[in-house]
C-alpha positions as CSV (number, residue, x, y, z in Angstrom):
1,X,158.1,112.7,128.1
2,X,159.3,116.0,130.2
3,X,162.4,116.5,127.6
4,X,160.0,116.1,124.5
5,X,157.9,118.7,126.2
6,X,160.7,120.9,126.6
7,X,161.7,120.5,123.2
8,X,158.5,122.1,121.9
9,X,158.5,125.6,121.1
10,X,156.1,127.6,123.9
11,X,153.4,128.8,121.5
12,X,152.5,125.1,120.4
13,X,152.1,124.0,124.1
14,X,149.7,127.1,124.9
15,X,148.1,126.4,121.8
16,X,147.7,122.4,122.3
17,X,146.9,123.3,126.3
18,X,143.9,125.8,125.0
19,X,142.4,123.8,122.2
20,X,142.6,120.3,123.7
21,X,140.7,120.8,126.2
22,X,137.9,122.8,124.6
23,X,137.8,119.9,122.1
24,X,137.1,117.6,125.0
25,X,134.2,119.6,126.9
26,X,132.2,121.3,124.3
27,X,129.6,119.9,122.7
28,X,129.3,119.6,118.8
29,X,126.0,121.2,117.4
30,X,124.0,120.0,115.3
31,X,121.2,121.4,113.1
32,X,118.9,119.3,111.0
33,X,116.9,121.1,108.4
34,X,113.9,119.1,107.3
35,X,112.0,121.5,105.7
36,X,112.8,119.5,102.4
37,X,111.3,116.4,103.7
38,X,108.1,115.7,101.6
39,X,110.9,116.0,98.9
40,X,112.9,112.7,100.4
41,X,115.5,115.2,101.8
42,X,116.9,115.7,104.6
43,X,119.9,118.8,105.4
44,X,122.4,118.9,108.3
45,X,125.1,120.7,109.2
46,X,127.9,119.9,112.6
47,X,129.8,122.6,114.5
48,X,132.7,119.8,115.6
49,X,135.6,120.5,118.3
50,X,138.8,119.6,116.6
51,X,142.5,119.9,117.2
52,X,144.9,120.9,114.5
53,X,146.1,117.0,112.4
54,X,144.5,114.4,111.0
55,X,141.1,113.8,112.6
56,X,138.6,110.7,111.7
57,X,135.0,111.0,111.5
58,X,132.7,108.0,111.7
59,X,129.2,107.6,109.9
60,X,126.8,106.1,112.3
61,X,127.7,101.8,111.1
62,X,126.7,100.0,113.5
63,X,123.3,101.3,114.6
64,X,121.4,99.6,118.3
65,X,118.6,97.5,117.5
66,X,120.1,96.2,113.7
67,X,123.0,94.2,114.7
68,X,124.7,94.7,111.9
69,X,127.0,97.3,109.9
70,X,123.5,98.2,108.7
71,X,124.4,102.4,108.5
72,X,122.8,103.4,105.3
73,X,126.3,105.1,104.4
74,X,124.6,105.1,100.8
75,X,122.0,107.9,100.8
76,X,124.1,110.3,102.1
77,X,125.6,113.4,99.2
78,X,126.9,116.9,99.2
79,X,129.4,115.7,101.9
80,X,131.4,118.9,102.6
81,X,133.9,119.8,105.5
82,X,135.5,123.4,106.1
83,X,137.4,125.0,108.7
84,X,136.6,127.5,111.5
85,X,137.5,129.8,108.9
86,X,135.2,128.7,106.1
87,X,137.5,127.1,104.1
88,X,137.2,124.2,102.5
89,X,139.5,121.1,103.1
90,X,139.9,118.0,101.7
91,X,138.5,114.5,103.1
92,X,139.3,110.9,102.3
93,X,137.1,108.1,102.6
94,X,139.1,104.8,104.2
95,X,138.4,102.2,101.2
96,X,138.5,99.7,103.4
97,X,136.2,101.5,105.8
98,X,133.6,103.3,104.0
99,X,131.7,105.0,106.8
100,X,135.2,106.4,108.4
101,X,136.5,110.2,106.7
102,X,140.0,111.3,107.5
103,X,140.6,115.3,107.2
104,X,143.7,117.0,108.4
105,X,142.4,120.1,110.3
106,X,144.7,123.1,110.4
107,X,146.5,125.0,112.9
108,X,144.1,127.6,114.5
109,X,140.8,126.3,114.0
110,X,139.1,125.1,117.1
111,X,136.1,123.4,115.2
112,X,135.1,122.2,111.4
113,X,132.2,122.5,110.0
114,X,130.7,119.6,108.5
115,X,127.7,119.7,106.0
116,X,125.8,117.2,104.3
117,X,122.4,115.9,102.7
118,X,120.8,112.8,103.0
119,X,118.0,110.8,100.7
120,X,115.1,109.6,102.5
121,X,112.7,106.8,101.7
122,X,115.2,104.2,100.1
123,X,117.0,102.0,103.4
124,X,119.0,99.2,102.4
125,X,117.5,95.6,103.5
126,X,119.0,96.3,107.3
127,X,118.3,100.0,107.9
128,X,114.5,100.0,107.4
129,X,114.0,100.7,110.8
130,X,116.9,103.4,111.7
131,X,116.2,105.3,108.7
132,X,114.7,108.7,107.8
133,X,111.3,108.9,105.6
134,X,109.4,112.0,104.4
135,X,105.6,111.6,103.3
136,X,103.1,114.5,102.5
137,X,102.3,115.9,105.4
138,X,104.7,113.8,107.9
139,X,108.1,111.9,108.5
140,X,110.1,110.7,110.9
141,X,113.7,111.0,111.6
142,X,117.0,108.8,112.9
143,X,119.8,111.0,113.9
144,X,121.8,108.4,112.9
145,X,120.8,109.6,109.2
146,X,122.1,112.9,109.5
147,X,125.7,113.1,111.6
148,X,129.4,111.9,111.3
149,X,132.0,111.8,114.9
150,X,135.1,112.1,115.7
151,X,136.5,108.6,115.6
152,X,138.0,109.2,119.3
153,X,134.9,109.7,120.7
154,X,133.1,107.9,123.6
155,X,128.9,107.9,122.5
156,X,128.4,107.9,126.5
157,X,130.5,111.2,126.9
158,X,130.4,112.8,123.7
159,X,127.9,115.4,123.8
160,X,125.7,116.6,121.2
161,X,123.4,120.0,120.9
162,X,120.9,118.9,118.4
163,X,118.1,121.5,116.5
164,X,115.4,120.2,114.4
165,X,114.0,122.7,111.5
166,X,110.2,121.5,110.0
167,X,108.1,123.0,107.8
168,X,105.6,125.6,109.4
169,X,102.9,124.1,111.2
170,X,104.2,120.8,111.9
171,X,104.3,119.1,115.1
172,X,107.7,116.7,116.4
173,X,107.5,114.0,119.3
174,X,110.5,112.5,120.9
175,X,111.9,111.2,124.1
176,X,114.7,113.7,123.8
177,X,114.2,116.5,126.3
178,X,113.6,120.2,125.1
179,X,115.7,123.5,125.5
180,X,112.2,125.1,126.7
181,X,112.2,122.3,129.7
182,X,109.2,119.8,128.1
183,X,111.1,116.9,129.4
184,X,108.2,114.8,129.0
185,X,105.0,116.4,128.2
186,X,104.7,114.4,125.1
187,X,104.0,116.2,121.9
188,X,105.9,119.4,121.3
189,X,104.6,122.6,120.7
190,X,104.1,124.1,116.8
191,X,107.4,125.8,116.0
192,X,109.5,125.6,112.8
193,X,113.0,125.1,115.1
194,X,113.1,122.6,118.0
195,X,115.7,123.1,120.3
196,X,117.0,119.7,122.2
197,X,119.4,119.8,125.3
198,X,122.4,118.8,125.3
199,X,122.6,114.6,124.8
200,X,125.4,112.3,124.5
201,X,125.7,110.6,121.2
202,X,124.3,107.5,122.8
203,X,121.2,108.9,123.5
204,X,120.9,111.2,120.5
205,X,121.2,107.8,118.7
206,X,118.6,106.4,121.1
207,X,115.7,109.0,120.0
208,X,114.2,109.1,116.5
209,X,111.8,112.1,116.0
210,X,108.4,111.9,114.3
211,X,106.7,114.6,113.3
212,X,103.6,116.2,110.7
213,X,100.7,118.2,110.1
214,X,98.2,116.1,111.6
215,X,100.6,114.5,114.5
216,X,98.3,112.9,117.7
217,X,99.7,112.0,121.3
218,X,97.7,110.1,123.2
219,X,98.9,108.9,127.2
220,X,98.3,105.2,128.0
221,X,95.8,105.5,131.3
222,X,98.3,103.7,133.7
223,X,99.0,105.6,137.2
224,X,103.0,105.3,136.7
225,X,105.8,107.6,137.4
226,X,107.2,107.0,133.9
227,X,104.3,108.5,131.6
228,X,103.8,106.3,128.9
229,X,102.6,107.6,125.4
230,X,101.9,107.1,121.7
231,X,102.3,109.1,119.2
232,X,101.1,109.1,115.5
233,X,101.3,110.2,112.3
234,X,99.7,110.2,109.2
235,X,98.3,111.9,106.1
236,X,95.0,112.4,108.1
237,X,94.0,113.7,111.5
238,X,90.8,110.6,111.4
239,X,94.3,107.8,111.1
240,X,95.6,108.4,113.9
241,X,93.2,107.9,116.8
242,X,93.8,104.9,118.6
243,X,90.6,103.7,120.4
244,X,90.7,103.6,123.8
245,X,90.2,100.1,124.3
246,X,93.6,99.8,122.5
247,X,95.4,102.1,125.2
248,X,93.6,100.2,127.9
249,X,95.2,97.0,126.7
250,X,98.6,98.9,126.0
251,X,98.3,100.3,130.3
252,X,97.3,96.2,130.8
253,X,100.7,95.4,128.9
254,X,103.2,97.9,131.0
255,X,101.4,96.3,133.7
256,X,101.9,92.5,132.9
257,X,105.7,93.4,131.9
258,X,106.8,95.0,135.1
259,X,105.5,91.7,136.5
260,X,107.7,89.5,134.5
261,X,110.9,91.8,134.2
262,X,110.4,94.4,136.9
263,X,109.8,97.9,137.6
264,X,109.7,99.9,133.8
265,X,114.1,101.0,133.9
266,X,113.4,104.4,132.5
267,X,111.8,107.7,133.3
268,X,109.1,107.8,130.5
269,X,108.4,106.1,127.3
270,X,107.2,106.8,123.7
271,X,105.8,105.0,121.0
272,X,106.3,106.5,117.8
273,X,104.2,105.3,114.7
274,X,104.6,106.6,111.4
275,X,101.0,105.2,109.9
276,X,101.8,104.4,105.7
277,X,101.1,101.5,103.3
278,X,104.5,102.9,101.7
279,X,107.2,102.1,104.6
280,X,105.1,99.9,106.7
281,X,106.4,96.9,108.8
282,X,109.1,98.0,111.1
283,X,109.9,98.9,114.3
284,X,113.1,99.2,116.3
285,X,113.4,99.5,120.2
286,X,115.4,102.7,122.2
287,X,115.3,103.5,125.7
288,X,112.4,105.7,126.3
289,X,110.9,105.4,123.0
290,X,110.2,102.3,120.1
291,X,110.0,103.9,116.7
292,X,107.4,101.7,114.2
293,X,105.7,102.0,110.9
294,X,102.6,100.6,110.4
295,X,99.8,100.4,107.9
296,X,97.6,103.6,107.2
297,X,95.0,102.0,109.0
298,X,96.0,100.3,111.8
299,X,94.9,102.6,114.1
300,X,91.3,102.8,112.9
301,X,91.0,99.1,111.9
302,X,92.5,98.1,115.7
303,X,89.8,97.2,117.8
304,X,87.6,95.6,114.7
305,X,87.5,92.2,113.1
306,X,90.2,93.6,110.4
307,X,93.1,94.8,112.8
308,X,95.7,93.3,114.5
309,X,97.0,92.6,118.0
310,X,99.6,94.8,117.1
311,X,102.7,92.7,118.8
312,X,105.3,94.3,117.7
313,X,104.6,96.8,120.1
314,X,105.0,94.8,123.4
315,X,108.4,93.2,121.3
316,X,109.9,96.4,121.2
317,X,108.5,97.8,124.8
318,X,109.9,94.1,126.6
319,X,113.2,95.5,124.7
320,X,114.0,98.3,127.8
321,X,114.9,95.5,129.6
322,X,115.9,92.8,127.4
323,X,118.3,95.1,124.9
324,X,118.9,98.3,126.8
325,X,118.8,97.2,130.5
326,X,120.7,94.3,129.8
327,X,123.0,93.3,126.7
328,X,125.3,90.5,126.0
329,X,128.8,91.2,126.1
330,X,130.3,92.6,123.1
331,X,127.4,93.8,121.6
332,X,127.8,97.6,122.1
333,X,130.6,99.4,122.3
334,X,131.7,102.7,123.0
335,X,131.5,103.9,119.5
336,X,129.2,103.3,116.7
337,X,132.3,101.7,114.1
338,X,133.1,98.5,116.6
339,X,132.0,94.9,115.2
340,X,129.3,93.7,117.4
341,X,129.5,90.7,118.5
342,X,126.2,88.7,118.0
343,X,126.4,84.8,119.2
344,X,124.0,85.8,121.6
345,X,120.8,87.1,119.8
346,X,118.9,84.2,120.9
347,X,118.8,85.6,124.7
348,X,118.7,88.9,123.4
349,X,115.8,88.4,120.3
350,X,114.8,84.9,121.3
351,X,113.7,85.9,125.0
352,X,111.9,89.0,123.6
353,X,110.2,86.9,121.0
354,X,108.2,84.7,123.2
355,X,107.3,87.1,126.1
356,X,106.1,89.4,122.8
357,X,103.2,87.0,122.8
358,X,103.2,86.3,126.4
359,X,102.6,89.4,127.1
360,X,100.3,90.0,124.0
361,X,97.9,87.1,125.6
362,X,98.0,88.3,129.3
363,X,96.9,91.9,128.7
364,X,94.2,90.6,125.7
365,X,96.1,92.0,122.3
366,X,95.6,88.1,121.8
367,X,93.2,85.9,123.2
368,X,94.3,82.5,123.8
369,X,93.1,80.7,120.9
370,X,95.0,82.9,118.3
371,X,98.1,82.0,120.6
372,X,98.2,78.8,120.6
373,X,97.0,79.0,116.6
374,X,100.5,80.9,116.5
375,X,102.4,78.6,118.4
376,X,100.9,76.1,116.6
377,X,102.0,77.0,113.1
378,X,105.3,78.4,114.6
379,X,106.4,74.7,115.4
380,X,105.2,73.3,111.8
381,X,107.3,75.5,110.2
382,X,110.4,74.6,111.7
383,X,109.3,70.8,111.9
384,X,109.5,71.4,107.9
385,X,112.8,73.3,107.9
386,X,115.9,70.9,106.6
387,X,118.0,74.0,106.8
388,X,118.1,73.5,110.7
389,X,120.3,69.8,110.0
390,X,122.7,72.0,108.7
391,X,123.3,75.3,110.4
392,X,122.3,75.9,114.0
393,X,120.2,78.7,115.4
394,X,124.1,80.1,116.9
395,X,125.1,80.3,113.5
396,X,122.2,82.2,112.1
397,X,122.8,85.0,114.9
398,X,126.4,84.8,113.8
399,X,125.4,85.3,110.6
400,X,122.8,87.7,110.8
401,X,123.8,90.6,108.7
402,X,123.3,88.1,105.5
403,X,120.0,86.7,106.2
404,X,117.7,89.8,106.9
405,X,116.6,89.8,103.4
406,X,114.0,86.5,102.2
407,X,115.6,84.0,100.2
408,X,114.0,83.9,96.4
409,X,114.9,80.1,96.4
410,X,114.8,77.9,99.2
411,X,114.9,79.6,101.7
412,X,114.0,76.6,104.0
413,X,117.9,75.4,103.6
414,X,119.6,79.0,103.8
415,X,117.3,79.8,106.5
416,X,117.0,83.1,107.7
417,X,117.2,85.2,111.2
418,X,115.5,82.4,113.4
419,X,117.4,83.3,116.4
420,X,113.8,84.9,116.9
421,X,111.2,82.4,116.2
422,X,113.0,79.0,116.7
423,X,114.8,80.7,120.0
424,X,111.5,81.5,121.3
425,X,110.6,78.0,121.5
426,X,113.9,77.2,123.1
427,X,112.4,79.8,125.6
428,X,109.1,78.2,126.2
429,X,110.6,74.7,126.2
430,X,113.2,76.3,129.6
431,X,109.6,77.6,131.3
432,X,108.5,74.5,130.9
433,X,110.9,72.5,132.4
434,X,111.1,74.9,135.2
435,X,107.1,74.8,135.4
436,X,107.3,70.8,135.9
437,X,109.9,70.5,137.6
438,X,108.9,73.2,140.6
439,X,105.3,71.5,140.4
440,X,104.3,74.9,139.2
441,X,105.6,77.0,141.7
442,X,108.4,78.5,139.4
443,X,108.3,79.6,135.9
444,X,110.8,81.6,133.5
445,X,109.1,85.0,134.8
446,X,111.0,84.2,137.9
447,X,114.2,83.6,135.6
448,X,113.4,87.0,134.5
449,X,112.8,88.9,137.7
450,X,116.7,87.5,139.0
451,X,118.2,87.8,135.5
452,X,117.2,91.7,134.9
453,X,117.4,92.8,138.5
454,X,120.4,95.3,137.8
455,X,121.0,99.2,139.0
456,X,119.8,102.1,136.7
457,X,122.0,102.6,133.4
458,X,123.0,105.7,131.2
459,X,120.6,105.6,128.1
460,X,122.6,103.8,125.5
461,X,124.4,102.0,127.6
462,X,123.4,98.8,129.2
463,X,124.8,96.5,131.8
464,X,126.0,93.3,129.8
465,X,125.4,89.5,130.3
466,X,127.2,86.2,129.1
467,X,126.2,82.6,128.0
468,X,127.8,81.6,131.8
469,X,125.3,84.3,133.7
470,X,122.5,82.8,131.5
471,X,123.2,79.1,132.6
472,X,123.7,80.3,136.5
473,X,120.8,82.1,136.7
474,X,118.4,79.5,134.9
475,X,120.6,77.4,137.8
476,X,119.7,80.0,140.5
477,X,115.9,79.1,139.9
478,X,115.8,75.5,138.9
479,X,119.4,73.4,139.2
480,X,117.8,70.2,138.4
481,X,118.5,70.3,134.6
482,X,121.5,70.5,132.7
483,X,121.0,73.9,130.8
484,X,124.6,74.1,129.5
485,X,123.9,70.9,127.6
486,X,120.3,72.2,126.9
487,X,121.5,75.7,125.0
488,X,124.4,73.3,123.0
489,X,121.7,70.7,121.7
490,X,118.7,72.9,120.9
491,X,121.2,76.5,120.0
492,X,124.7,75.7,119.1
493,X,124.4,72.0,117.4
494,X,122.4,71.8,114.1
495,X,119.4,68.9,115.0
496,X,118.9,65.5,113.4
497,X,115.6,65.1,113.6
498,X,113.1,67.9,112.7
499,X,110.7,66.5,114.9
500,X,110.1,69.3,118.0
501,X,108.8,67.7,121.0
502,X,107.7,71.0,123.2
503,X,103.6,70.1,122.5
504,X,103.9,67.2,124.6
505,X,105.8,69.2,127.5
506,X,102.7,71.4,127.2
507,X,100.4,68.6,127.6
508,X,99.3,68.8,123.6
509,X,99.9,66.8,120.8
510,X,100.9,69.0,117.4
511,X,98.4,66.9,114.9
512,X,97.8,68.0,110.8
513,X,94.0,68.0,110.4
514,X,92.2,68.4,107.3
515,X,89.5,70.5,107.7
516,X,90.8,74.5,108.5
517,X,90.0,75.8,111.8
518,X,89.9,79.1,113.0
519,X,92.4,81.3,111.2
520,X,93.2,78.9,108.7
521,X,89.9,79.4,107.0
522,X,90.9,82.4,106.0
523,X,93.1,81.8,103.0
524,X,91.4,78.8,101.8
525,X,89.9,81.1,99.3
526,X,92.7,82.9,98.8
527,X,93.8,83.4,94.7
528,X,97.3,82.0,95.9
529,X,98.0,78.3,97.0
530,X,99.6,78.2,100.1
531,X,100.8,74.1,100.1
532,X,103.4,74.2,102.3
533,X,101.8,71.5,104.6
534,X,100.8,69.3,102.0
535,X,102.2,68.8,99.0
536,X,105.3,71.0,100.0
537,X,104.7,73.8,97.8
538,X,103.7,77.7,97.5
539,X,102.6,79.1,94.3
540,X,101.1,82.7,93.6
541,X,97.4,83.4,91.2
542,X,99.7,83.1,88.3
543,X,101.0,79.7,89.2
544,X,104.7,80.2,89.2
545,X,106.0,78.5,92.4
546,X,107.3,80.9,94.8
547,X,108.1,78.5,97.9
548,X,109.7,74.6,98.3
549,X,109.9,72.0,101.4
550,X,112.7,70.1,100.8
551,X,111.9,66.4,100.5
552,X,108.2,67.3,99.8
553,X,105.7,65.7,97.3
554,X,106.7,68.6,95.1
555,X,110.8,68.4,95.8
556,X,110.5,64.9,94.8
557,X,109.1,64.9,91.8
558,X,111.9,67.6,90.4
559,X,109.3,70.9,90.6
560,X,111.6,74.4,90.8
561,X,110.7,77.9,92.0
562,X,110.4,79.9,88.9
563,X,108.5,77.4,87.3
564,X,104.5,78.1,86.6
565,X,101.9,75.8,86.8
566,X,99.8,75.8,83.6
567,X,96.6,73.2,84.5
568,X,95.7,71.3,87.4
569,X,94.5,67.7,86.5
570,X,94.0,69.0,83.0
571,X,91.9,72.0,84.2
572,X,93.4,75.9,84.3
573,X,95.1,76.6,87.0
574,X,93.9,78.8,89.8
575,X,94.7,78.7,93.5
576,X,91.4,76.9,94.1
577,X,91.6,74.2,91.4
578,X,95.3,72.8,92.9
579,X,93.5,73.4,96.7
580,X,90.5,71.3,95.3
581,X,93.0,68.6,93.6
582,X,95.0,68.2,97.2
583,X,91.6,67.5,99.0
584,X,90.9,64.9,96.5
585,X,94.2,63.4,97.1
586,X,93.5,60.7,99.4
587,X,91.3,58.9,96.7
588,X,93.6,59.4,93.6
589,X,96.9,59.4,95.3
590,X,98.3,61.5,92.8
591,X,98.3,64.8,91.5
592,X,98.7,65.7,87.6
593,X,100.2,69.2,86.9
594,X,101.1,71.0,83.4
595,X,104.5,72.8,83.8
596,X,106.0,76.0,81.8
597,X,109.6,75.1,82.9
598,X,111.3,78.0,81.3
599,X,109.1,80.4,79.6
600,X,108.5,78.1,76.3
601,X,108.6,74.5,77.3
602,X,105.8,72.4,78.5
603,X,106.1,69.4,81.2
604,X,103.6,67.2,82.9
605,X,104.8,66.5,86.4
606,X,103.3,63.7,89.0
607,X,103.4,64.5,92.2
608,X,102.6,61.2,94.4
609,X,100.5,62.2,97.0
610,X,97.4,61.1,99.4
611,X,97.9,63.4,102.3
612,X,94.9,65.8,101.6
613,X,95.0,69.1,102.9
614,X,97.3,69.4,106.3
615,X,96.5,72.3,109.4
616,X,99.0,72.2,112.2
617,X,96.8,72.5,115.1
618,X,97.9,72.0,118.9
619,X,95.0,69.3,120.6
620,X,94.8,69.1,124.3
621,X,96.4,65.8,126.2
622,X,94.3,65.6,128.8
623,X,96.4,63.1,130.3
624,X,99.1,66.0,131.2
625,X,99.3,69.0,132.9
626,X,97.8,72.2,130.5
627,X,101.1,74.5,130.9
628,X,99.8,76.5,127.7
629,X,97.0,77.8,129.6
630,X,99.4,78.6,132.9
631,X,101.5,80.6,130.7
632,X,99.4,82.8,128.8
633,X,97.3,83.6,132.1
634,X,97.4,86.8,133.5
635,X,99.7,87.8,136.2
């Protein structure tokens, strides 16, 4: 290496000993001009360190909290690259690699300059939730959107000196700390330029930014050293107050968390809430923040008869620990272009999902009959699913990045991303065993407390975990079961019989009644025939068939989504007459239904039936122990 060295003329050592280095320590700017936002535009332009040769830049692929090469590499145009100089150079795209640039920078130009706009409002199937929106009035940015990095980078070293432009008057909140020293005083102050401190990629990453004319932060009224807040916008000042019983039961949820998982692992948190009917149903976890859209009014509607317990809020907030305390192995890396490696989504997904209504329950955004109602129609529909004799719950983590988006057609055999729902009842069915086994005097909070007790980590960076420190831990607090053989028969094996046997663990029976109860009353007089539980099938107020149980009264007599049910038993068809005709069922034992099979043609179809209407409900053994009741009782 010394003789090459000496073979070099002088002026390219003192050049490659100046410019190396100030490639390596300063940070790349970054200015974001939203000022076009209400038009679905976004602007940015990067101030990147670079040495003279050919130099890869990366568009943010693999983005936390999607799993899955979900950058929306799409929306992004006027893609433009010059030197310190101002002149332009040439990129080329890796064909092979489509979010990965290669320029060749030239001698004597200590930076590049790279510009580019993005489209807003139109994410791909996987990047609803890391994307960039503008609204009238309001929006809400993911850095991700708006920045390419050198390919060599490290996201935990690589710093970034980020400014946000807005149009006059509007207001930005963000867990990303302030040039002006707001660290965490919540919303920012009206300005058209915010001014962020130097980040490193990984947290830049880590901390979307919301922001509007009629923005609202209110603090959750919890005496914590890591202020808690929300944050809101919307099109009107009245949609985004969030009634204070709501923030009581959000201070009852940090709470109820740090007794399951531990002290809160960060030094503030946000939630960020874009409220629209046009990009609503999201939400993504971060650090110090969770970034959500919701319906226009969910806030307003929250604490009445017409709201909702809201639960992907504690699903993203039980995330700080279970995503960005703790990972599994492989699943981040130290740039935002490495594969993840996803086998493990049912610790990492599957855990959250069943302490989301755990902790729902215990600090009242559910009571306990609408969570047992929910655990009582999340068991029916996998006891209905012939997609799990097939593929196991491992292979649809594996899988993920294809099954986001609902199946048209049978969906019950492709299945979808049920690492969530079908590994939270491998979850409750552990805490279970742990809560019979101990006589009650352990539980899978315990689990929790061992598995998650780790030091601080760097935002965007979290300590990792394996399938072995799962099994030892669950091992650590009850060693009387074989977990390893648990995880491969319920996780890793597809299952024979669809038959779940959790209820009786609980101490319940899951029995089909035929009368509604509760929440099922509410679409009985609905326009649309939801079947499922009967005669095996879905069909909208037109009567075309939008969903099939394989092995139904409907799969076997030869019925097919697309086709439209025309009469009922020789009456029109509407959602009530084919309800009606199922209730009736036990005395005819059959079901007569006129069939437009393609558009043109006509069909009678008989579906043999004498079920009557079917309504999973859990009912109380009160020969066993009630561990329902234990679990969803407050800490």
């Amino acid at each position: 290496m010394l003789n090459r060295l000496r073979s070099l003329p002088i002026a390219v050592l003192i050049l490659a000993l100046l410019v190396a280095p100030a490639r390596a320590d300063r940070p790349m700017t970054l200015v974001v001009d939203a000022t076009d936002i209400e038009r679905r535009l976004v602007h940015s332009e990067m101030r990147i360190p670079a040495s003279p040769g050919e130099m890869d830049l990366y568009f943010v692929e693999w983005t936390p909290g999607n799993h899955n090469p979900s950058g929306p590499i799409q929306n992004v145009v006027n893609f433009r690259i010059e030197d310190s100089a101002g002149k332009a150079l040439h990129w080329r795209r890796d064909p092979t690699h489509v979010t990965r640039f290669t320029v060749d920078v030239p001698e004597r130009s200590p930076h590049i300059t790279v510009s580019l706009s993005y489209i807003c409002n139109q994410p791909g199937v996987n990047s609803r939730s890391t994307d960039t929106y503008g609204l009238p009035g309001y929006g809400g940015l993911n850095w991700n959107t708006v920045l390419v990095y050198p390919g060599e980078a490290d996201k935990g070293e690589f710093m970034v000196e980020a400014t946000l432009r807005l149009p006059r008057d509007w207001r930005a909140a963000t867990s990303l700390p302030r040039h002006d020293g707001a660290d965490k005083a919540g919303a920012e102050v009206r300005a058209t330029e915010h001014r962020y401190k130097p980040a490193t990629l990984a947290r830049l990453i880590d901390s979307p930014v919301i922001f509007g004319r009629h923005l609202n932060s209110q603090r959750i009224p919890i005496d914590h050293d890591a202020p808690h807040y929300v944050h809101s916008v919307a099109r009107s000042p009245e949609l985004c107050e969030l009634p204070e019983a709501r923030l009581e039961k959000f201070a009852e949820m940090v709470r109820q968390s740090e007794k399951i998982f531990g002290d809160f692992p960060f030094s503030q948190y946000h939630i960020l809430v874009i409220l629209s009917d046009a990009i609503t149903g999201f939400g993504i976890e971060q650090s110090e923040s969770t970034f959500i859209g919701m319906g226009e009014r969910s806030f307003v509607n929250a604490e009445t008869p017409r709201g909702g317990p809201m639960a992907v809020v504690p699903h993203e907030y039980i995330h700080c620990w279970n995503a960005k305390l703790m990972a599994p192995e492989g699943m981040f890396h130290e740039n935002f272009h490495t594969p993840a490696l996803t086998q493990l989504m049912w610790v990492y997904e599957g855990l959250t999902s069943y302490y989301t209504d755990i902790v729902a329950v215990r600090c009242g955004l559910l009571t306990e009959d609408e969570f047992v109602h929910r655990l009582a129609n999340r068991i029916n529909t996998y006891e209905l699913q012939a997609g799990r004799q097939w593929r196991s719950v491992e292979d649809t983590a594996a899988g993920l990045r294809h099954l986001r988006a609902r199946s048209a057609s049978w969906e019950d055999l492709r299945r979808r991303q049920d690492y969530y729902a079908e590994g939270a009842l491998f979850w409750m069915e552990v805490d279970a065993i742990i809560r019979v086994g101990t006589a009650g005097q352990r539980s899978l909070d315990d689990f929790c407390r061992v598995f998650f007790e780790v030091g601080p980590v760097p935002i965007g960076e979290p300590a990792t975990y394996t399938r072995d420190t799962v099994i030892d831990t669950l091992n650590r607090v009850y060693s009387d079961h074989d977990w390893d053989a648990l995880v491969r028969t319920r996780l890793e094996r597809p299952v024979e019989d669809l038959t779940i046997d959790l209820p009786a663990l609980l101490g319940y029976t899951l029995e089909r009644v035929n009368e509604p109860i509760g929440e099922h009353s509410s679409s009985d007089g609905d326009e649309h025939a939801s079947l499922r539980n009967s005669i095996g099938l879905n069909a909208n107020r037109e009567g075309e068939i939008t969903s099939m149980v394989a092995g139904s009264a409907a799969d076997r007599a030869r019925l097919g989504y697309g086709m439209r049910i025309v009469a009922v038993n020789g009456k029109s068809y509407s959602g009530d007459a084919l309800r009606e005709a199922v209730r009736q069922s036990p005395d005819t034992g059959r079901i007569e239904l006129l069939v437009n099979i393609d558009g043109e043609t006509l069909e009678t179809f008989t579906l043999r039936y004498n079920g009557g209407m079917r309504y999973p409900v859990l009912v109380r053994d009160e020969s066993a122990p009630d561990l329902l009741s234990a679990i969803a009782s407050p800490r």
